[in-house]
C-alpha positions as CSV (number, residue, x, y, z in Angstrom):
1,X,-0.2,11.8,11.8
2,X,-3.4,9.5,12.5
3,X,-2.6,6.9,14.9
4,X,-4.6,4.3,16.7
5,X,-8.6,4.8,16.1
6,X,-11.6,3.8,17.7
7,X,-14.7,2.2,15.8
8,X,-16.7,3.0,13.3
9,X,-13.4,4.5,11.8
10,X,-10.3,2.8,9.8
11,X,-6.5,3.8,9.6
12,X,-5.4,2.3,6.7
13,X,-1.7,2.9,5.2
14,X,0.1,1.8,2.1
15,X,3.9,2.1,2.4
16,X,6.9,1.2,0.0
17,X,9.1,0.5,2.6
18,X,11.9,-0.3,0.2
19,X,13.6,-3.5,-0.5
20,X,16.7,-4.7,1.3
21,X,19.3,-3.7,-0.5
22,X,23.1,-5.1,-0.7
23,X,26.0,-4.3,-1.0
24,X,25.5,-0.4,0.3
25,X,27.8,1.7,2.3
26,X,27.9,1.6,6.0
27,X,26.4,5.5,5.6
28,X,23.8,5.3,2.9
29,X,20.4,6.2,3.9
30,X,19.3,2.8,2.2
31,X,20.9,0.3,4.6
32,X,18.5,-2.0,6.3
33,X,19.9,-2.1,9.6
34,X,19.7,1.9,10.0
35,X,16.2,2.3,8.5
36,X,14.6,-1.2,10.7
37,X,14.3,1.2,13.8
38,X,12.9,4.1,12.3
39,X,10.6,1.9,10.6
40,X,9.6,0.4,13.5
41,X,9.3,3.8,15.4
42,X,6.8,5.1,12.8
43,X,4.7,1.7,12.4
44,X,4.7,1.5,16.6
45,X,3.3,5.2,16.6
46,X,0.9,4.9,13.9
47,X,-0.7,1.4,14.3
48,X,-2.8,1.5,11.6
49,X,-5.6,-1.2,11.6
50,X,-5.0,-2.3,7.8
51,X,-0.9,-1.6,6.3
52,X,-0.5,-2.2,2.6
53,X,3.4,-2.7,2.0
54,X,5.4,-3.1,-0.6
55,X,8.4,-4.1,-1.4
56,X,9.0,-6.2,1.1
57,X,11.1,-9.1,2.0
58,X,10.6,-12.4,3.8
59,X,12.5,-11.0,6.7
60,X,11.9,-7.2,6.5
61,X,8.1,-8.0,6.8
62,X,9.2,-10.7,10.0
63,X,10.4,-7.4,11.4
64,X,7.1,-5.1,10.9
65,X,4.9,-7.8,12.2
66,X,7.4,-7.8,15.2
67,X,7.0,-3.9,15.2
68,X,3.0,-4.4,15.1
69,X,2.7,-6.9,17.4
70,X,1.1,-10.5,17.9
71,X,-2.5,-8.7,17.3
72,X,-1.6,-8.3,13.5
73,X,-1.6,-11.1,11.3
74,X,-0.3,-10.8,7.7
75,X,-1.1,-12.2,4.2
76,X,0.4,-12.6,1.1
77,X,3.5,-14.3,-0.5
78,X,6.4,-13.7,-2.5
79,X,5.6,-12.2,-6.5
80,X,7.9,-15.2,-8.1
81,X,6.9,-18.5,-9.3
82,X,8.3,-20.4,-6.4
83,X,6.5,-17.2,-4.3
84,X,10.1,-16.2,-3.3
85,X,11.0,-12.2,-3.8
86,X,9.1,-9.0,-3.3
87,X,5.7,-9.0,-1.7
88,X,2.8,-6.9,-1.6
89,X,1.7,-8.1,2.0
90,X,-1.4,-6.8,3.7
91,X,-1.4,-6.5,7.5
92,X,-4.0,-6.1,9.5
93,X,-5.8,-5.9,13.3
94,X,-7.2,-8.8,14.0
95,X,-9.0,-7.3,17.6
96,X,-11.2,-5.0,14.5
97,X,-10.9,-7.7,11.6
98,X,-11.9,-11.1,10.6
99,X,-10.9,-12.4,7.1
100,X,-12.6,-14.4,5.2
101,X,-10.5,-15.0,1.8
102,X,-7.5,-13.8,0.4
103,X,-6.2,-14.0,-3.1
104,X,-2.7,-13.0,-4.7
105,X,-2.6,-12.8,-8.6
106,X,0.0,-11.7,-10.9
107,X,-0.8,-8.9,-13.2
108,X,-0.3,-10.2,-16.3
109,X,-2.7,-12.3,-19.1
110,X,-2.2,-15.2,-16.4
111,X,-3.0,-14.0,-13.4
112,X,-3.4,-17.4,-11.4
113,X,0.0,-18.5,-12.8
114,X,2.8,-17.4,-10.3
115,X,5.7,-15.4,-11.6
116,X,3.9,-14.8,-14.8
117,X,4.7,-11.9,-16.9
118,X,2.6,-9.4,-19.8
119,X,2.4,-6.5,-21.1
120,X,5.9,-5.5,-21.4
121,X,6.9,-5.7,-17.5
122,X,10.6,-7.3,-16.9
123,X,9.7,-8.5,-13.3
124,X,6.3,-10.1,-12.1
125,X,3.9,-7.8,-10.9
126,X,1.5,-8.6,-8.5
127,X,-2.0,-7.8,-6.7
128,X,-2.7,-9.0,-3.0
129,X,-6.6,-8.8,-2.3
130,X,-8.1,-9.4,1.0
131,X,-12.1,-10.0,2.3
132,X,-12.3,-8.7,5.2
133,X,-15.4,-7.8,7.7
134,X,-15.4,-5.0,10.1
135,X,-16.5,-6.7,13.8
136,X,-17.0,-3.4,15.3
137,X,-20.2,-2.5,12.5
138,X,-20.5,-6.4,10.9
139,X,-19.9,-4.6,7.6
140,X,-17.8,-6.4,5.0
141,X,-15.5,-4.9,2.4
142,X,-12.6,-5.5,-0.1
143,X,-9.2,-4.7,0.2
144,X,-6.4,-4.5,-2.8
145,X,-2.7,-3.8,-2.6
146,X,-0.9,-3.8,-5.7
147,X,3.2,-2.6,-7.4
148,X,2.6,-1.4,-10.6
149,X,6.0,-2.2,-12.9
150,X,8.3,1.1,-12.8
151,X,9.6,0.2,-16.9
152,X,6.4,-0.1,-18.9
153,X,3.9,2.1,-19.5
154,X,1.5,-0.6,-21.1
155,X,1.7,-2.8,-18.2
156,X,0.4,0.1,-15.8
157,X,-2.2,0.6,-17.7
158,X,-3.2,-2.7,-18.5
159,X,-2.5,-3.2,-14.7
160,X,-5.1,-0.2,-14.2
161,X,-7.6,-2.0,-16.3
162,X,-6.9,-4.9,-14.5
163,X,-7.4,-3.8,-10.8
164,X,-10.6,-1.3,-11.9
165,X,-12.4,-4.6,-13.5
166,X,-11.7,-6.9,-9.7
167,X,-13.1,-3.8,-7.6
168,X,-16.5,-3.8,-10.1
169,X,-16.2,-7.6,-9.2
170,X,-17.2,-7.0,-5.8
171,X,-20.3,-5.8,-4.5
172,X,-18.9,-4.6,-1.7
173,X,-17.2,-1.2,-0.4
174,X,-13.5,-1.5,-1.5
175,X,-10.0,0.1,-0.5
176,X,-7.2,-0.1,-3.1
177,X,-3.5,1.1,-2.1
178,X,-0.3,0.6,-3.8
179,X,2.5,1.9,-5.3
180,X,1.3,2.5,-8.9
181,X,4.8,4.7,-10.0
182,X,2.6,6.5,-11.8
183,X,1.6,10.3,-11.1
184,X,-2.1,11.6,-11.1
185,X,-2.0,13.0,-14.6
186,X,-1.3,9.5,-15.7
187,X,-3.3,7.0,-17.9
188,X,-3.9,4.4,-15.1
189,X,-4.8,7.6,-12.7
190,X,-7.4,7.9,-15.3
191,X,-8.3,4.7,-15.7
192,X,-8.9,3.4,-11.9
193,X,-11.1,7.2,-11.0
194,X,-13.2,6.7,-14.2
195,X,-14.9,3.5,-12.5
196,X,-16.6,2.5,-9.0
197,X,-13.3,4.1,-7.3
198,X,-12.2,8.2,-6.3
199,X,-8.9,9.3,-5.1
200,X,-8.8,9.6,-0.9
201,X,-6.9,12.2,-1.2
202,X,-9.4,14.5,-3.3
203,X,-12.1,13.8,-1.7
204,X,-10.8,13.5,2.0
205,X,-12.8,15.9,4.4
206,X,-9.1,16.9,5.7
207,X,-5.7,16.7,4.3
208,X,-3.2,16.1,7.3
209,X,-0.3,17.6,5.2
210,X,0.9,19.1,2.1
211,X,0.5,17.6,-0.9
212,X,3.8,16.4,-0.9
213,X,5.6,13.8,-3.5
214,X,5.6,10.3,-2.4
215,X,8.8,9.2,-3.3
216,X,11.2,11.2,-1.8
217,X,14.5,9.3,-2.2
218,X,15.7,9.6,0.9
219,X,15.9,13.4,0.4
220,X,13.5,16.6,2.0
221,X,9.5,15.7,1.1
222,X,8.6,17.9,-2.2
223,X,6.1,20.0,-2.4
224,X,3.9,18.9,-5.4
225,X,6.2,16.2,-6.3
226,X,4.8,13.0,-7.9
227,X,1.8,11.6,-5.8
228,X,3.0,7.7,-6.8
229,X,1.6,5.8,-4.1
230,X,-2.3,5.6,-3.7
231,X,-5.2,5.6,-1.5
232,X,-8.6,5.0,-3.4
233,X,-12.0,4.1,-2.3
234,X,-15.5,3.2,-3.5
235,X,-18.4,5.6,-3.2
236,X,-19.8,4.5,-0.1
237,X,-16.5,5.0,2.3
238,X,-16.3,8.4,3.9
239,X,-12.6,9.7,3.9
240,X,-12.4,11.8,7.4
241,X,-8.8,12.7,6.9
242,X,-5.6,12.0,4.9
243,X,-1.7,12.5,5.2
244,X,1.0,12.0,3.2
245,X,3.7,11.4,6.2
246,X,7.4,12.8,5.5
247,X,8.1,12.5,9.2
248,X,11.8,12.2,10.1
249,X,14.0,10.9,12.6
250,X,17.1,12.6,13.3
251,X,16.8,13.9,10.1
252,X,16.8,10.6,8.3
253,X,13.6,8.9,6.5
254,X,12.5,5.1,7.3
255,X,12.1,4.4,3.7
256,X,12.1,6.3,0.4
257,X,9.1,6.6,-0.3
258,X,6.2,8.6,2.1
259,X,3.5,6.2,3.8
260,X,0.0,7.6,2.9
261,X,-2.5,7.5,5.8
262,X,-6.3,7.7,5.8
263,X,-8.9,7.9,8.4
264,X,-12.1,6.0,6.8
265,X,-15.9,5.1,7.7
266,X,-17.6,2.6,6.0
């Protein structure tokens, strides 16, 4: 799709790679130890410079920085209080990289309180947010993974809000990915492109592949499917090139949702 670039430009990725699951069948497309080597196969031939994940366990993310390599250094933690469970980690090269700060806060009316809950979501949500500096053109930027709640259509919104007032925080260029489970017709669509931020995948000088849905389920990539997983960017970042990347490997998907890739300048 993109793999390994050369300065000025980025590849960035954000990828659900689904949750270990238990009790599945030997044969279901969802079981861990037949997606962990086509995971690793995609991340090994991609190696993009920043990876957004979500979704992630304690040891499932062990296993991609494995797959990445002792170059990559990861950040975030787990979303409940005792920062156990799901995580919205952010990997990244350190050979391009330098960060400065990193925050994690929950999206909710208590953001600095771990595990917290609003706005009508039944599990925490969370937002990862990295400050990062480029050491190839000494420009710094923001980054922001976030999992919107998949129940509650007031807390994606309110999430929206959320995430749109941190980016016009920063005065500097900023990259937010996620999974928002929301499509593009959507009221926190609306709300995160009405502000400082555009969709990548609109504005992208090149679209590496059809506009396919992001969350597949395991099953063929559709064609104009919901777009669920995000690549935006402030005004000043050039998008060269983006892919949503359905690739498959012996006919069988790594996760099920699509990564979505993007070449970027700063």
């Amino acid at each position: 799709m993109i793999g390994p670039v050369e300065p000025p430009d980025l590849h960035v990725m954000t990828y659900n790679i689904r949750r270990r699951v238990a009790h599945v069948t030997q044969h279901s497309p969802d079981l861990w130890t037949r997606r962990r080597p086509l995971l690793k196969t995609l991340l090994q031939r991609e190696m993009p410079t920043i990876l957004a994940t979500q979704e992630g366990l304690p040891d499932q993310l062990e296993f991609v920085a494995q797959a990445l390599g002792s170059d990559y250094k990861r950040i975030g933690r787990g979303r409940n209080a005792d920062g156990s469970g799901e995580q919205c980690a952010i990997f990244f090269d350190t050979r391009r990289l330098t960060l400065h700060d990193w925050k994690q806060r929950a999206l909710s009316d208590n953001p600095y309180v771990a595990g917290s809950r609003s706005w009508g979501n039944r599990l925490p949500r969370i937002v990862v947010s990295a400050d990062l500096t480029d050491k190839a053109t000494g420009i710094r930027f923001s980054v922001f993974n976030a999992h919107f709640d998949h129940f509650s259509r007031t807390s994606r919104a309110r999430s929206a809000t959320m995430l749109n007032d941190l980016v016009k925080a920063t005065d500097a260029p900023a990259i937010v990915l996620g999974d928002m489970n929301a499509g593009v017709r959507s009221a926190p669509y609306r709300i995160l492109t009405s502000g400082p931020l555009r969709d990548a995948w609109t504005t992208a000088n090149e679209r590496l592949s059809p506009a396919w849905g992001t969350f597949s389920g395991y099953r063929r990539p559709k064609y104009g499917g919901k777009r669920i997983d995000w690549l935006l960017v402030t005004g000043t970042i050039t998008v060269k090139a983006i892919g949503i990347n359905a690739s498959r490997f012996r006919g069988t998907a790594a996760s099920d949702h699509e990564p979505v890739q993007a070449r970027l300048t700063l």
